[in-house]
C-alpha positions as CSV (number, residue, x, y, z in Angstrom):
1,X,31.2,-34.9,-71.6
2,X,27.9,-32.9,-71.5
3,X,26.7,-35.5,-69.0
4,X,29.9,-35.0,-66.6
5,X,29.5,-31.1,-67.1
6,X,25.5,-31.5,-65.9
7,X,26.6,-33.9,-63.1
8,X,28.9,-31.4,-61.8
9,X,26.3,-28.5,-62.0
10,X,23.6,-30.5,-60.2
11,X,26.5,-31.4,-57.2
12,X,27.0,-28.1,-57.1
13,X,23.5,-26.8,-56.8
14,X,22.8,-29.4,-53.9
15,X,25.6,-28.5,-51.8
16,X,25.3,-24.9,-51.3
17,X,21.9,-25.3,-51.1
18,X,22.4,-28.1,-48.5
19,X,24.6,-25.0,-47.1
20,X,21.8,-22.4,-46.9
21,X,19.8,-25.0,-45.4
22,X,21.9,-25.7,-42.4
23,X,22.4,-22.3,-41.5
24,X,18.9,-20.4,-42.2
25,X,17.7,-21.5,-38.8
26,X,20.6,-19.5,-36.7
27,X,20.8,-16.4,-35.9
28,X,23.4,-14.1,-37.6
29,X,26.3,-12.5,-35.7
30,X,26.9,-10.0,-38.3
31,X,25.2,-8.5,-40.9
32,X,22.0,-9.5,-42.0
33,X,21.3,-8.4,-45.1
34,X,20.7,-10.2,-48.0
35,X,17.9,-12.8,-45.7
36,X,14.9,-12.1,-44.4
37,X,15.1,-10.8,-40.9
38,X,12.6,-12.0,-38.1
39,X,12.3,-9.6,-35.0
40,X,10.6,-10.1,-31.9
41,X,8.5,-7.7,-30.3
42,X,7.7,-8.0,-26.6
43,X,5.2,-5.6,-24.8
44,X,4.8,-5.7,-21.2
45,X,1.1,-7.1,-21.3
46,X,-0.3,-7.8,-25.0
47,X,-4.0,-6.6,-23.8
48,X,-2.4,-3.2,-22.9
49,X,-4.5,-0.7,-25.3
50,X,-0.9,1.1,-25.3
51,X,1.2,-1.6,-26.2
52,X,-1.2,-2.1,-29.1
53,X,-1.0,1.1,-30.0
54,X,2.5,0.5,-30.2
55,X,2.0,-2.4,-32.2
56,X,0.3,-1.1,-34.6
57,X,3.8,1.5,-35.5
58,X,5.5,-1.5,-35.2
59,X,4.0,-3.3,-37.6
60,X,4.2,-0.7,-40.4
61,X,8.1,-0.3,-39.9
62,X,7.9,-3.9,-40.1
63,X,5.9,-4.1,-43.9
64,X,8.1,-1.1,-45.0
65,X,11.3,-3.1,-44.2
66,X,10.7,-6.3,-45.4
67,X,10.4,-7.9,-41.4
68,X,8.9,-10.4,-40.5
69,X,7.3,-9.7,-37.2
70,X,6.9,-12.0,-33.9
71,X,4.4,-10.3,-31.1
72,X,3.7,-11.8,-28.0
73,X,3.8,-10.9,-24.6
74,X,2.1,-11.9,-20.7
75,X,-1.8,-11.2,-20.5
76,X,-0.9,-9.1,-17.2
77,X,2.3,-7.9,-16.6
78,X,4.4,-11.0,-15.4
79,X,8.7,-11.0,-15.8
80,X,8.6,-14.8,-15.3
81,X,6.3,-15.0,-18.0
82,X,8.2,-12.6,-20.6
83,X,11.4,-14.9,-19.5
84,X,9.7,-17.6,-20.7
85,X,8.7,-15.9,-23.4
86,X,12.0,-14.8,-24.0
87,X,13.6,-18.2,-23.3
88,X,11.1,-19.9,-26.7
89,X,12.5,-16.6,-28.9
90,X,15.9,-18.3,-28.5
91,X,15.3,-21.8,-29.4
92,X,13.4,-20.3,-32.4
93,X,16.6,-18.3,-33.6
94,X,14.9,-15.3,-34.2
95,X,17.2,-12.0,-35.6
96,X,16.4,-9.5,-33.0
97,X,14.5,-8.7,-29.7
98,X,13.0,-5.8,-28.6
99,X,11.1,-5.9,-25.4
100,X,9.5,-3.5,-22.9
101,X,10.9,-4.9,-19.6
102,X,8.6,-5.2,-16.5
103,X,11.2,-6.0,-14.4
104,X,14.9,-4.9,-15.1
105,X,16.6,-7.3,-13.1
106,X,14.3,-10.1,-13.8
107,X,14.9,-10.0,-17.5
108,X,18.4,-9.2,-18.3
109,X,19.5,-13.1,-17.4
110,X,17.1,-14.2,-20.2
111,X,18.4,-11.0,-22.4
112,X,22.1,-11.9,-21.6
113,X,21.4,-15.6,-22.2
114,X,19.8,-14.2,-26.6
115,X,22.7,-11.9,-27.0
116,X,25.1,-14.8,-26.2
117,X,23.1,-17.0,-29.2
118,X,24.4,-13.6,-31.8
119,X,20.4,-12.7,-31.7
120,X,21.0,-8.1,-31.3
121,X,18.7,-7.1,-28.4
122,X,17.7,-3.7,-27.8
123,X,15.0,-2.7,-25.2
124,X,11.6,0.0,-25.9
125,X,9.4,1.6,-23.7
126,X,11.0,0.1,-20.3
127,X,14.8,-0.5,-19.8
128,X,16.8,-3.6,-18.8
129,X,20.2,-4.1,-17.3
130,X,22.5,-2.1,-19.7
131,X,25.0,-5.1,-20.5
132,X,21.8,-7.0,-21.6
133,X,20.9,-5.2,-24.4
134,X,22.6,-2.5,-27.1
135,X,20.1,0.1,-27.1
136,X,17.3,1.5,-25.1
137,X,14.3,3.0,-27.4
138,X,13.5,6.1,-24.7
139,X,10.0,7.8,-25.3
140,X,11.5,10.4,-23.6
141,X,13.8,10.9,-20.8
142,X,12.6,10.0,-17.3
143,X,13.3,13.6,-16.4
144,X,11.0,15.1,-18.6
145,X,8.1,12.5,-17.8
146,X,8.8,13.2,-14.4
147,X,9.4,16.9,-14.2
148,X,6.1,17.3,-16.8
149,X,3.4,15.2,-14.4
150,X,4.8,17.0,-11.3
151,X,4.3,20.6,-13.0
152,X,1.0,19.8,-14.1
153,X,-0.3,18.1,-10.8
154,X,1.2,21.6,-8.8
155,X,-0.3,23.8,-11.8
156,X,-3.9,22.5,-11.0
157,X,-3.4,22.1,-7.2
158,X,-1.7,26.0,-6.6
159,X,1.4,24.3,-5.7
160,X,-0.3,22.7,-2.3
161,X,-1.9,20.1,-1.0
162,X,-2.3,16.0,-1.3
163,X,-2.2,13.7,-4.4
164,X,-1.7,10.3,-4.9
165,X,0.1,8.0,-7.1
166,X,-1.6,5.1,-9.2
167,X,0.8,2.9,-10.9
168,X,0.9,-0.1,-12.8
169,X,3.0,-2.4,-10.6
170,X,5.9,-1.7,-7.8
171,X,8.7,-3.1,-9.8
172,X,8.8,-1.7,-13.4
173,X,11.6,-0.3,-14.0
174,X,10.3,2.9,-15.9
175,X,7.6,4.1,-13.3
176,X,10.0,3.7,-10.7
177,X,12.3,5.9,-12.5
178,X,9.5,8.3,-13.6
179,X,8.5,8.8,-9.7
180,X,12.0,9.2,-8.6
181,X,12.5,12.3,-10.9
182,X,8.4,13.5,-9.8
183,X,9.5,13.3,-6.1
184,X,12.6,15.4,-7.5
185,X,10.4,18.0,-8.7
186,X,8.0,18.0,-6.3
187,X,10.7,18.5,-3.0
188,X,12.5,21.2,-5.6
189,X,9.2,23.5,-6.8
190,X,6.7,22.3,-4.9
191,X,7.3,21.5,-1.2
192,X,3.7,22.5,-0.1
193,X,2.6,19.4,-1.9
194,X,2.6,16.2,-0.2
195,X,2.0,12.4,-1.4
196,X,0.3,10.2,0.7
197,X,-0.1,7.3,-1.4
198,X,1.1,4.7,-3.9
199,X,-0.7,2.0,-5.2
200,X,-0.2,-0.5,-8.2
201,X,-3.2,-1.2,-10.4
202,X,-1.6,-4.3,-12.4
203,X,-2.3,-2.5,-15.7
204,X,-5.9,-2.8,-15.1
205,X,-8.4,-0.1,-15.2
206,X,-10.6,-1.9,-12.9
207,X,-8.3,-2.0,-9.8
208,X,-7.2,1.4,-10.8
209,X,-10.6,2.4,-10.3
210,X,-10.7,0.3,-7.3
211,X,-7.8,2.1,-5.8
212,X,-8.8,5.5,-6.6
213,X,-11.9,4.7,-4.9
214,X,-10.0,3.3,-1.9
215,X,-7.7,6.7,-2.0
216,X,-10.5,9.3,-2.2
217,X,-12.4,7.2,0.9
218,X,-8.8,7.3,3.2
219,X,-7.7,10.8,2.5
220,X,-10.7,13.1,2.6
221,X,-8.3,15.6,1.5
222,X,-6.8,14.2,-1.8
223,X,-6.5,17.1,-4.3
224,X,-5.4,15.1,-7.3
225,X,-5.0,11.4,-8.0
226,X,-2.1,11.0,-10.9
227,X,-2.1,7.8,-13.0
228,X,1.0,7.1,-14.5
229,X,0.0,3.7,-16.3
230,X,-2.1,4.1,-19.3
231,X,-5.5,1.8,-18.2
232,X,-5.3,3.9,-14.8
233,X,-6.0,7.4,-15.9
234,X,-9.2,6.2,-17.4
235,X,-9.6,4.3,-14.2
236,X,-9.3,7.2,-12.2
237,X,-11.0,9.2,-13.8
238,X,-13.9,6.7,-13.6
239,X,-14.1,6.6,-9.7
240,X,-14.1,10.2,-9.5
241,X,-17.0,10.5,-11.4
242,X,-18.5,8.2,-9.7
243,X,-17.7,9.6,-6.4
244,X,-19.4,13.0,-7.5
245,X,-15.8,14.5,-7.1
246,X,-15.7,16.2,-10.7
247,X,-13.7,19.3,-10.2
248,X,-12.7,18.1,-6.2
249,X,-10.4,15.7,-7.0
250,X,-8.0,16.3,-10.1
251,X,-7.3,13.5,-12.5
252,X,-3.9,13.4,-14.6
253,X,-1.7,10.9,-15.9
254,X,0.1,8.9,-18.9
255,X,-2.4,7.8,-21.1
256,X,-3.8,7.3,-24.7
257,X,-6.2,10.2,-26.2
258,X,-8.5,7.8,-27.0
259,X,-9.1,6.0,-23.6
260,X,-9.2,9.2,-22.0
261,X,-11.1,11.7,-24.6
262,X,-14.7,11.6,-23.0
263,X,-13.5,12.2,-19.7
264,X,-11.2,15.3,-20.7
265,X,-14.0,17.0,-22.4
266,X,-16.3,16.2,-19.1
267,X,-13.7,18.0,-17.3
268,X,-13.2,14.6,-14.9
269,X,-9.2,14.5,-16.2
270,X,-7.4,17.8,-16.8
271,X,-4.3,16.6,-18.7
272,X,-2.8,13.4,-20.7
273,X,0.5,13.5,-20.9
274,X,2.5,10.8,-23.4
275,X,4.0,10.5,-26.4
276,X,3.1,9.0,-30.2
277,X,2.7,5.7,-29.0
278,X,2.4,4.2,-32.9
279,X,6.1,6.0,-33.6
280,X,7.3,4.7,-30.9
281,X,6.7,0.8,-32.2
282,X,7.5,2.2,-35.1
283,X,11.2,3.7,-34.4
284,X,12.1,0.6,-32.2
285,X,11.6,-1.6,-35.2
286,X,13.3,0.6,-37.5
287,X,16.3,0.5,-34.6
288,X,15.8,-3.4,-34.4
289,X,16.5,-3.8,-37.9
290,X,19.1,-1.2,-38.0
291,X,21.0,-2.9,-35.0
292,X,20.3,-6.7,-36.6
293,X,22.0,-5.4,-40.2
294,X,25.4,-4.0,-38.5
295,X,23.9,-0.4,-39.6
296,X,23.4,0.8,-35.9
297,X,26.5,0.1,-33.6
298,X,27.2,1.8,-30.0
299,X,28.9,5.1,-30.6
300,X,26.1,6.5,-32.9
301,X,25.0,10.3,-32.1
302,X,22.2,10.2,-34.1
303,X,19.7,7.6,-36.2
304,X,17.7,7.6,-39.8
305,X,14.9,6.9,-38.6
306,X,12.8,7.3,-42.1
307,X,9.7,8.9,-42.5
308,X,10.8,9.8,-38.4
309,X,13.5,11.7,-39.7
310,X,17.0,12.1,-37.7
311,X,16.5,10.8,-33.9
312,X,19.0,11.9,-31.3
313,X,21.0,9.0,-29.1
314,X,22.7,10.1,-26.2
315,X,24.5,7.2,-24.8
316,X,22.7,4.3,-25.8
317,X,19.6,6.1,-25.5
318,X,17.7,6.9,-28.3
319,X,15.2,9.4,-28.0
320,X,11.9,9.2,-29.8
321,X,11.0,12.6,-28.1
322,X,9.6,15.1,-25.3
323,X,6.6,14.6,-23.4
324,X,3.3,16.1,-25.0
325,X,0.5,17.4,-23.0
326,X,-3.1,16.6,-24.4
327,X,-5.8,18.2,-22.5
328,X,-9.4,19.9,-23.9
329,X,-8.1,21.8,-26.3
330,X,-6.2,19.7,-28.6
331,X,-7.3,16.0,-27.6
332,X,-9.7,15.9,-30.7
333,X,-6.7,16.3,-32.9
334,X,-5.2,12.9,-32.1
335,X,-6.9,9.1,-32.7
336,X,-4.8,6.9,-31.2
């Protein structure tokens, strides 16, 4: 009898683990908890000092929820590339996705085709199509990106003359947003201003330099060159100097402290504006893993965000925050 009790035992023990097995390598449709949850993270160009930056948030959300953590991304912004990218994620079976989208159209087939598998998509930094994902991690509403850059380029110009616009490419998504709302602004508050330019930089601080070099050559009249791309404020900044235009041409822009730091205390570049680039990766993981367990649905006013406290989610926005201005007098305060 005791050998027909341990016979059944061990049958039993094989078949649910032969159970576990088979379905470990899916993705879940519902909750999640109870497994270990894999979530991908995809920035727009993995050498991108800001999407590192973001990386680095991202990965201790990740350590503090038990995640394990996929990164990858193009070396220079390319949407076939992230679709491909995308495309391996879903043979893998990974939990969640969570990518910064360089083109919105370009992606949401390959986002569609991951929430069809049960895989919970959300998007950070740069939106998709809003049927191809649940949430959108916002670091702040185009708006106020837009409306802050333009009010600081007709601050330092008097509210007249030229500037330019350095981007990172003609199709993201969020810059094209981001200069809607600026040419907003600017035909509101500041009609004496005019732009004569816009020119992508491919999220390199090289060709931004280039560019800006190009700009200050063909309008002799340029009053301020604004960068929104992180590796082009830098950039920027860099060919004014170089130029001997210190003072002549003003330099703003979206950019990290740290890239930008020496040239703000030179006086080259007046004003960073951004956000916290580590909460940023850190909240969209902490939304990821919220989405993946069933804990975040559409609907939700408002998020836990943990050490982030209560974030706001209007729609299926969910705002990290507003826009911050770094300039000379609080730059040394921040070291990312």
């Amino acid at each position: 009898m005791k050998n027909i009790f341990a016979l059944l035992i061990a049958a039993t023990i094989i078949v649910t683990g032969c159970n576990k097995s088979s379905d470990a390598g899916a993705p879940s449709s519902g909750s999640s908890k109870g497994k270990k949850v894999t979530i991908a993270l995809m920035p727009k160009s993995k050498g991108n000092a800001y999407f590192i930056s973001c990386k680095n948030g991202a990965d201790k959300a990740a350590k503090e929820l038990g995640v394990d953590l996929v990164f990858d991304g193009p070396t220079d912004p390319d949407p076939a590339k992230q679709n491909e990218i995308i495309d391996n994620w879903i043979t893998l079976g990974v939990d969640g996705i969570a990518a910064a989208c360089e083109n919105k159209e370009g992606i949401s087939t390959a986002l569609r085709k991951a929430k069809a598998k049960g895989i919970k998509v959300i998007t950070y930094d740069a939106d998709a199509l809003p049927d191809a994902r649940e949430f959108f991690v916002n670091q702040a509403t185009p708006q106020g990106i837009g409306f802050t850059l333009m009010d600081e380029a007709g601050r330092l110009c008097n509210d007249q003359g030229e500037f330019a616009i350095i981007t990172a490419s003609l199709t993201a998504a969020n810059m094209i947003e981001w200069q809607k709302y600026i040419e907003q602004r600017r035909a509101e508050k500041y009609p004496n201003m005019k732009m004569v330019a816009l020119r992508p930089c491919d999220d390199l601080k090289d060709k931004a330099q280039s560019e800006a070099t190009s700009l200050m050559s063909a309008n002799p009249n340029l009053k301020l060159i604004m960068a929104i791309c992180s590796p082009a404020v830098p950039g920027a900044a860099e060919a004014v100097k170089q130029a001997g235009k210190v003072g002549q041409v003003k330099v703003i822009g979206l950019g990290l402290p740290s890239e930008n730091r020496r040239y703000v205390k030179e006086g080259v570049t007046d004003s960073v504006i951004l956000w916290k680039t580590e909460d940023l990766g850190y909240l969209t993981i902490r939304a990821a893993k919220a989405v993946v367990d069933g804990d975040l649905k559409p609907g939700a006013t408002s998020f836990n965000a943990g050490p982030l406290g209560t974030i706001e989610i209007k729609g299926d926005n969910i705002l990290l925050g507003k826009p911050f201005i770094f300039n000379k007098d609080n730059i040394d305060q921040f070291n990312f």
